[in-house]
C-alpha positions as CSV (number, residue, x, y, z in Angstrom):
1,X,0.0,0.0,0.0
2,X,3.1,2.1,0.4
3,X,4.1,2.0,-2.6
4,X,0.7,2.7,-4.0
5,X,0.5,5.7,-1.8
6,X,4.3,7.1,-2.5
7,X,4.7,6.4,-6.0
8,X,0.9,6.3,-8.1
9,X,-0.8,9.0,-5.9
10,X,1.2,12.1,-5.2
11,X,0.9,13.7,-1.5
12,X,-0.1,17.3,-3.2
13,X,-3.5,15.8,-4.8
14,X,-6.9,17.8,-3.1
15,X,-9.6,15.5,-2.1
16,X,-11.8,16.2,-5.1
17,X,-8.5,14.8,-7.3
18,X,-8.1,12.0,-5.5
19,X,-12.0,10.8,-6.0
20,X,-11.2,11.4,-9.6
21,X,-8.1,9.4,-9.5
22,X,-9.7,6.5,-8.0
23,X,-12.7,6.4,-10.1
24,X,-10.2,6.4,-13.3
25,X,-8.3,3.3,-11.7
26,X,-11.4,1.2,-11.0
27,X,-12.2,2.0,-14.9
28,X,-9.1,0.4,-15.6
29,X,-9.5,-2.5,-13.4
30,X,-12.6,-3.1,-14.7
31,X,-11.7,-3.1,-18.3
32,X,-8.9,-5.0,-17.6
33,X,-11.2,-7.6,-16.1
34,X,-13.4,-7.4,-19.0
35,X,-10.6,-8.1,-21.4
36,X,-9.3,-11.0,-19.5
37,X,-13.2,-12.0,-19.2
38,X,-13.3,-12.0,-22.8
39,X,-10.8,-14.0,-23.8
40,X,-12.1,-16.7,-21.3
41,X,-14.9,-16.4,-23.1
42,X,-13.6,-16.7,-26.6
43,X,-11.7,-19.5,-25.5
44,X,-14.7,-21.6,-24.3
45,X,-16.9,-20.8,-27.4
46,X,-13.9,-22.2,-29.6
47,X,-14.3,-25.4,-27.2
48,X,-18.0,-25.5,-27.7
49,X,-17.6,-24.6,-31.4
50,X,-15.1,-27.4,-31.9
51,X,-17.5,-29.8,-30.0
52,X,-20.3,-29.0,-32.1
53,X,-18.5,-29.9,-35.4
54,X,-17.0,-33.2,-33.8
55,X,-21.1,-34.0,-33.4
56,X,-21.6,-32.5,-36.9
57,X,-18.9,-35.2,-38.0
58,X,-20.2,-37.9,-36.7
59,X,-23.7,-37.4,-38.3
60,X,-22.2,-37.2,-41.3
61,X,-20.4,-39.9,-41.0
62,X,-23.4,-42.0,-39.8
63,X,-25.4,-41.1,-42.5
64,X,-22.9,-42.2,-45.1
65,X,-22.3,-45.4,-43.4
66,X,-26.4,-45.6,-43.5
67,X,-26.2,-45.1,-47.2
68,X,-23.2,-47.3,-48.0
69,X,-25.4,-49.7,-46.0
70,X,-28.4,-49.8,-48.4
71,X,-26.2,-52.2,-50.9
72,X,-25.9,-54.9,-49.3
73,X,-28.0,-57.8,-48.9
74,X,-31.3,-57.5,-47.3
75,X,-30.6,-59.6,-43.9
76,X,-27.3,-58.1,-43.5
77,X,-28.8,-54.6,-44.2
78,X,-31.4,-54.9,-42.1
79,X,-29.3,-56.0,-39.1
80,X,-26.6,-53.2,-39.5
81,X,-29.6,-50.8,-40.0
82,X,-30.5,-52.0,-36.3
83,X,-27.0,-51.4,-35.2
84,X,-26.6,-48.1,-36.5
85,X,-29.7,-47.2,-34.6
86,X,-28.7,-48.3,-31.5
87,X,-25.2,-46.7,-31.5
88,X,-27.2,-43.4,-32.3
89,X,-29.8,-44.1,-29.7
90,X,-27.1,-45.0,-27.0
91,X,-25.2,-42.1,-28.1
92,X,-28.3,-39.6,-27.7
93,X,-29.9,-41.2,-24.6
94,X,-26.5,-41.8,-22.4
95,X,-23.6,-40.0,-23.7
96,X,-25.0,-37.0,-24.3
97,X,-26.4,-36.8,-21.0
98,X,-22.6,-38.2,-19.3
99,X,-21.2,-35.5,-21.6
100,X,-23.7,-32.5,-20.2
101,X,-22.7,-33.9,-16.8
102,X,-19.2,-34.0,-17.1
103,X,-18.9,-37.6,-16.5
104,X,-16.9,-40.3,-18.1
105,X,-18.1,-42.0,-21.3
106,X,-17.6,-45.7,-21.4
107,X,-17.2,-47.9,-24.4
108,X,-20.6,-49.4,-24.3
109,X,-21.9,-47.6,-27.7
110,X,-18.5,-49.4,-29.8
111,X,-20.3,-52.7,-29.4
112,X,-22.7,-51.9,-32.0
113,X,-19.8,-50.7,-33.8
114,X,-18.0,-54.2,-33.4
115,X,-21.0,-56.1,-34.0
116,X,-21.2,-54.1,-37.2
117,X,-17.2,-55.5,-37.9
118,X,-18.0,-58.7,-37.0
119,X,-21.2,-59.2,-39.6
120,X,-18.6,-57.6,-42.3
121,X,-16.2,-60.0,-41.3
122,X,-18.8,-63.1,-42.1
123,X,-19.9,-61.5,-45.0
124,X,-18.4,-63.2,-48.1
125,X,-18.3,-61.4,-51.3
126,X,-18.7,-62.8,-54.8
127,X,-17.9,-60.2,-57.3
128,X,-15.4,-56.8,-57.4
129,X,-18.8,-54.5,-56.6
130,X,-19.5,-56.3,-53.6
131,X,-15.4,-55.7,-52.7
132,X,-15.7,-52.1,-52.8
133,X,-19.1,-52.0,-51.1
134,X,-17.0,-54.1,-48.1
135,X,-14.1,-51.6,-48.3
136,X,-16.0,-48.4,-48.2
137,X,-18.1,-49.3,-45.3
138,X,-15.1,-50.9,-43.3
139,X,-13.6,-47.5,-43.9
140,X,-16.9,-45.5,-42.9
141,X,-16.7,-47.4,-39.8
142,X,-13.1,-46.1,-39.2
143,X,-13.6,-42.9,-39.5
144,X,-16.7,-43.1,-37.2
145,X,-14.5,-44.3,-34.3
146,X,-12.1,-41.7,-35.1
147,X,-14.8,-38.9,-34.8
148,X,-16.5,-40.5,-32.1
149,X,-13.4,-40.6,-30.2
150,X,-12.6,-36.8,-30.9
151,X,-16.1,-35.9,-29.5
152,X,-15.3,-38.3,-26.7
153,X,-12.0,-36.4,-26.1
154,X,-13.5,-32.9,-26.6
155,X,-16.3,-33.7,-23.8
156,X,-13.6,-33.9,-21.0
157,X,-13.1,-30.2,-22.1
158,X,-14.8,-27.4,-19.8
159,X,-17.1,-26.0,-21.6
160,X,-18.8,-24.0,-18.9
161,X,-17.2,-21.8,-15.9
162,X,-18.8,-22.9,-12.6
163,X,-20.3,-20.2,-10.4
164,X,-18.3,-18.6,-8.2
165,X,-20.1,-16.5,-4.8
C-alpha cells in the first residue's frame, strides 16, 4: 500500500483529485477484467464450437455409413440398419447426457460398432462390386470411431465456468 500511496498518488492531490483518480483506476480495473473475461470467453466458445462440429462429423459420417449400408444384402442390411440405430440411440440417450454432466463415457456404444465388424467380417463377397461396397463401409466405420473418439475427447473439455459466490 506504500508503494501505491508514494509512487501512483502524489501527496499534493486535493480531495476532489483523489475521487477522480480513483474512479479512473477502478475503470481500468474493470476493463482489464473485461478483457481477461473475454478471452475466457472466446476460448470456451472455440471449445464449444469445436464440439459442435466433432457432433456434426459424426452425423455425417453416420449417414454415409447408412447409405453405404443400403447395398448390401437385405438380412445383413437390415441387421446393420438396427445397429446403426442403437449406437445413435445409446449415443443420444447416455452419452450425451454423461457429456452434459461432465462424467466419463464408457465404451458401451462401440459394441454396435464391433458387431457391425463382426457381420462384415462373415460376410463373403462374390464379385469386385461387392469388394468395394465391403471396403467403403469398413472404412466409414473407421472414420466413425475416429470422430466418435474426438467428440469423446473434446467432452472432458470445460465447456462451462462454474459459479463462483
Amino acid at each position: 500500500m506504500f508503494i501505491f500511496n508514494k509512487y501512483i498518488i502524489p501527496n499534493n492531490f486535493q480531495k476532489e483529485e483523489l475521487g477522480s483518480l480513483g474512479g479512473f483506476l477502478s475503470g481500468v480495473v474493470g476493463s482489464m477484467y473485461a478483457v481477461s473475461t473475454g478471452f475466457v470467453l472466446i476460448y470456451l466458445l472455440g471449445n464449444f464450437n469445436k464440439a459442435q462440429e466433432g457432433v456434426a462429423a459424426e452425423s455425417i459420417v453416420l449417414m454415409r455409413l447408412a447409405d453405404s449400408v443400403g447395398w448390401l444384402p437385405h438380412e445383413m442390411r437390415l441387421a446393420i440398419y438396427l445397429d446403426i440405430k442403437n449406437y445413435t440411440k445409446d449415443i443420444i440417450q447416455r452419452e450425451w447426457q454423461l457429456m452434459k454432466d461432465g462424467k466419463k463415457i464408457g465404451p458401451e456404444a462401440l459394441s454396435f460398432l464391433q458387431d457391425i465388424n463382426k457381420r462384415l467380417q462373415a460376410y463373403k463377397v462374390n464379385d469386385q462390386m461387392q469388394i468395394f461396397i465391403k471396403k467403403e463401409i469398413i472404412k466409414e466405420i473407421k472414420e466413425l470411431y475416429t470422430v466418435r473418439y474426438n467428440r469423446v475427447k473434446m467432452s472432458y473439455f470445460p465447456l462451462n465456468i462454474p459459479n463462483i459466490g
